[in-house]
N, C-alpha and C positions, 0 to 999 in steps of 0.2 A: 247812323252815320251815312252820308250821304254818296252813292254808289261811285261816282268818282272819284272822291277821297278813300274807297276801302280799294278802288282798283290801282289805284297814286302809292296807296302804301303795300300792295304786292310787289308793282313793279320795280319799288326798290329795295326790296326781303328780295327778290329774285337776282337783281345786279348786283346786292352787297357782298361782300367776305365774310361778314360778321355771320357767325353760324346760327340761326332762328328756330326754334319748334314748336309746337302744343302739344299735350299730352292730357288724355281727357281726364275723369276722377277713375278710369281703371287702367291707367298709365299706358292706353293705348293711341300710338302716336297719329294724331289729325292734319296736320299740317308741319312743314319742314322744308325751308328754302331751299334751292341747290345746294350753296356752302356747306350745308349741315346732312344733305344726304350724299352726297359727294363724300365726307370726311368720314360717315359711320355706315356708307354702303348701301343704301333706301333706294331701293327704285319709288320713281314716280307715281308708279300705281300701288306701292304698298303702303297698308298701313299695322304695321309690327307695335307686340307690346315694348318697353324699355328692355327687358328681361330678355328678348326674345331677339333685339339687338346686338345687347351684352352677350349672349349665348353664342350667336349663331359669328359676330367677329371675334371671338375668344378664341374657338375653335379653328379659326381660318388664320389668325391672327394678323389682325389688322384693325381699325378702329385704335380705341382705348386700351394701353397698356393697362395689363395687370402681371404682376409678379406677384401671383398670391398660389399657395401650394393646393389648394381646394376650389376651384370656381365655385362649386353649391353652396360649400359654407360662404363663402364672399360675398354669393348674392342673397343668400338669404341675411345677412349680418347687414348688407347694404339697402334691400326693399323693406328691413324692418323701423328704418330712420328717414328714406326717401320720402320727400314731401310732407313732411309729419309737421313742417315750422312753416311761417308763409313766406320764409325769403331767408336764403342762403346762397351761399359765394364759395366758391373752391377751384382750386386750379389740377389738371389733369393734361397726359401727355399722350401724345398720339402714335402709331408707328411709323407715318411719316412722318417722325422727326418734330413736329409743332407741339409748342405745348402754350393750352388755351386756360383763360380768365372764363369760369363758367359761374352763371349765374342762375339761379332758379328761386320763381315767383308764384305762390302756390294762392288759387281763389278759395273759397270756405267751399265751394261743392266739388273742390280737386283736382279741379281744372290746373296746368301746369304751364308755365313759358319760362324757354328755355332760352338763354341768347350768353354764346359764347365768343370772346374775341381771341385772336392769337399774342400769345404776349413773349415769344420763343426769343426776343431779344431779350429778355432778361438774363442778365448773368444764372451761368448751371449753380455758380456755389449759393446764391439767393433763390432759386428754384428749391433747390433740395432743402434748405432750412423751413422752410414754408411746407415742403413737402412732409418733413418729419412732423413739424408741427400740428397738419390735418391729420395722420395718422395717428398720433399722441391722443388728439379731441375724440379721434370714432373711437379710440381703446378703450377711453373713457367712458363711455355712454354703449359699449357693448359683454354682453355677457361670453364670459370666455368657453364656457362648453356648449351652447345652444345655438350662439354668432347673434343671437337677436340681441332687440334694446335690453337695457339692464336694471335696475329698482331707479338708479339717479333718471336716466333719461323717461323712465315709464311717471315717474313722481311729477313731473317737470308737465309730463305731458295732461296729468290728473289736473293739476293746478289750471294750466291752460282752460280747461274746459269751464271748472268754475269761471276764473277769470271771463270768460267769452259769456258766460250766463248773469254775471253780472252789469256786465257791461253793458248786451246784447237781448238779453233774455233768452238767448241761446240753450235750452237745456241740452245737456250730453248723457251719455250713461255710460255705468262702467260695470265692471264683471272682474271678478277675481275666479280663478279655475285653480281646480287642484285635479290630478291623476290619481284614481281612484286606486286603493288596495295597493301602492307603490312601493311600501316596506315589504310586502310580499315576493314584488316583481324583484327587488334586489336581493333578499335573502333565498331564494329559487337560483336565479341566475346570475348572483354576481353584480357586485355594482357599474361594472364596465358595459354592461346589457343594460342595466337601467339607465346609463346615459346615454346608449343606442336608443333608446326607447323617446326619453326625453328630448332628441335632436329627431326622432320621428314626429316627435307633438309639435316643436316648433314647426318644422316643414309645412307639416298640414294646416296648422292653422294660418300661419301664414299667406298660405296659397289662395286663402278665403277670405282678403281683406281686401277695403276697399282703400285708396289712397290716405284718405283722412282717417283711418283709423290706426292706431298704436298700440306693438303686443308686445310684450315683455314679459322675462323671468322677473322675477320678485325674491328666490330663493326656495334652492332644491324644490320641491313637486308643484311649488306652488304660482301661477304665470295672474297676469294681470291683463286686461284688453280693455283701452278706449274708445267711444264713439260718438265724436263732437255730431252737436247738433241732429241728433237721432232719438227716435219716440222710443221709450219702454219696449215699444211691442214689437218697433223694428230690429233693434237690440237684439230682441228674444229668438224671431226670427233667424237672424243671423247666428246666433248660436246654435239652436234645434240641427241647422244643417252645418255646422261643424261639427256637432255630435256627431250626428252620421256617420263625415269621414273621417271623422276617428272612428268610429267602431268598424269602419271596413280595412283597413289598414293593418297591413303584415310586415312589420318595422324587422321582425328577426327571420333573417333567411334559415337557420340553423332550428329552426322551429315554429313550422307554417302554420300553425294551428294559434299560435299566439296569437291574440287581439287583448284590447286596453280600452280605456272608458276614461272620463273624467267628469266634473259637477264642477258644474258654475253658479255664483250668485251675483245677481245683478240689481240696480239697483241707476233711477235718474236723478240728476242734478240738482238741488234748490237753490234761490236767491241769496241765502241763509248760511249756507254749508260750509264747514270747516273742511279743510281736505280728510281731518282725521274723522269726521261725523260721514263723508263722504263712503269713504275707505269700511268704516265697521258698516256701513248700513250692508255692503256689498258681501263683504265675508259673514253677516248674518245671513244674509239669504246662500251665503256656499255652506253653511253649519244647516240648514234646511234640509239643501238638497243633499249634505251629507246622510242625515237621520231619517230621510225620506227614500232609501234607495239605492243612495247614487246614481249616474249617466245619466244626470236632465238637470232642467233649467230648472232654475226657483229665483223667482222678482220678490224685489225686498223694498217697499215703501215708507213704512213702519219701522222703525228698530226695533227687534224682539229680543230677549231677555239672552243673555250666553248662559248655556248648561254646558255640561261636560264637553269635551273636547271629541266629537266625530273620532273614531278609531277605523 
């Protein structure tokens, strides 16, 4: 684009009310108009993650209202759907009083733009209906002990990835994880320490993603992780080092000595794939690295035969 026309379209991102952002694929914010760091507190020379935002006006209280009893659980329930679709619409209220028409446009390598308008004349009783309704949708698509996405929206997101490799030739890869030796961890301490433990694993993995990618519970020990448009081997990479930090991790205060493990099976997309051919290739390779171990990766190309059930 030709340098006049990129400095033509600054200087009206800079005049406008309309709040403008980018947020790159590690949701670390690159550009942001007045309107928008004026309304969420950004000085000129920063550039903060979204999280880091959210955090630091939470505490001060300003920016974005939250009336939620937990900020951690709320943002980890919220970074686990954040930019996961390529385009989404929701309305949010401010503590000065405005409440804005937010939009967000997500590129395939994560890039984000964000452009919100003020829509505070809206009648409050059509605000709040609208309101209940977004909340109604994230209940939906989040897991109630973990706060992450949940089997519907993790399923949703599997599909997507074929979907994109059909379309695109896009391959993705997916990984099914389970927590290693878990029936033990609950019959030791109780199953209210295993769902400490469980809201440790979400945490951490979490903390390890990049915007395109999507983790979710599936049920009890068992989580799922996607990664559109990613090699096998990058995949694998990326898990190696959330092994890690999960194995450094002291999730129970009440017993510092505790650490935990988990096995993933992973496995890339074909032209071909049924979500359900997609799905067993991946929990074959976690039946691997069940019988091989546990606490490591095992890639799964091939479908391999199911024998007993990993104990």
């Amino acid at each position: 684009m030709d340098a006049n026309i990129c400095s033509r379209i600054a200087q009206l991102y800079d005049a406008s009310d309309v709040l403008v952002a980018v947020y790159d694929g590690f949701d670390r914010l690159r550009f942001a108009n007045p309107a928008f760091r004026a309304a969420y507190f950004v000085e000129p020379d920063e550039a903060p993650t979204w999280a880091e935002i959210m955090r630091r006006n939470h505490g001060l209280g300003r920016g974005t209202i939250l009336c939620v009893p937990d900020f951690d659980f709320w943002l980890t329930s919220t970074l686990s759907r954040r930019g996961k679709t390529g385009f989404r619409a929701f309305e949010t209220d401010l503590h000065d009083g405005r409440w804005l028409w937010m939009t967000e446009t997500v590129e395939s390598d994560g890039w984000m733009l964000c452009i919100a308008s003020d829509i505070t004349g809206i009648r409050v009783e059509e605000r709040e209906i609208r309101q209940d309704r977004d909340l109604a949708i994230k209940a939906s698509y989040t897991d109630d002990l973990t706060r992450v996405a949940n089997r519907r929206f993790l399923t949703a997101r599997i599909e997507q990835i074929l979907a994109d490799h059909r379309a695109a030739g896009q391959s993705g890869c997916l990984a099914v994880i389970d927590l290693d030796n878990f029936k033990l961890v609950n019959d030791r301490f109780g199953h209210q320490t295993g769902d400490l433990v469980l809201q440790d694993f979400a945490n951490q993995i979490q903390g390890q993603l990049r915007r395109s990618d999507s983790f979710g519970r599936m049920g009890g020990e068992e989580f799922a992780l996607t990664f559109p448009d990613t090699s096998l081997e990058h995949a694998r990479l990326m898990l190696e080092r959330m092994l890690t930090v999960v194995r450094l991790s002291k999730p129970l205060a009440n017993y510092p000595d505790f650490a935990y493990t988990f096995s993933a099976g992973l496995t890339a997309s074909r032209v071909d794939d049924a979500l359900s051919d997609f799905y067993r290739r991946a929990d074959d390779a976690l039946y691997r690295a069940k019988v091989s171990g546990r606490n490591q990766v095992q890639a799964c190309d091939e479908p391999v035969g199911w024998a007993a059930e990993a104990q």
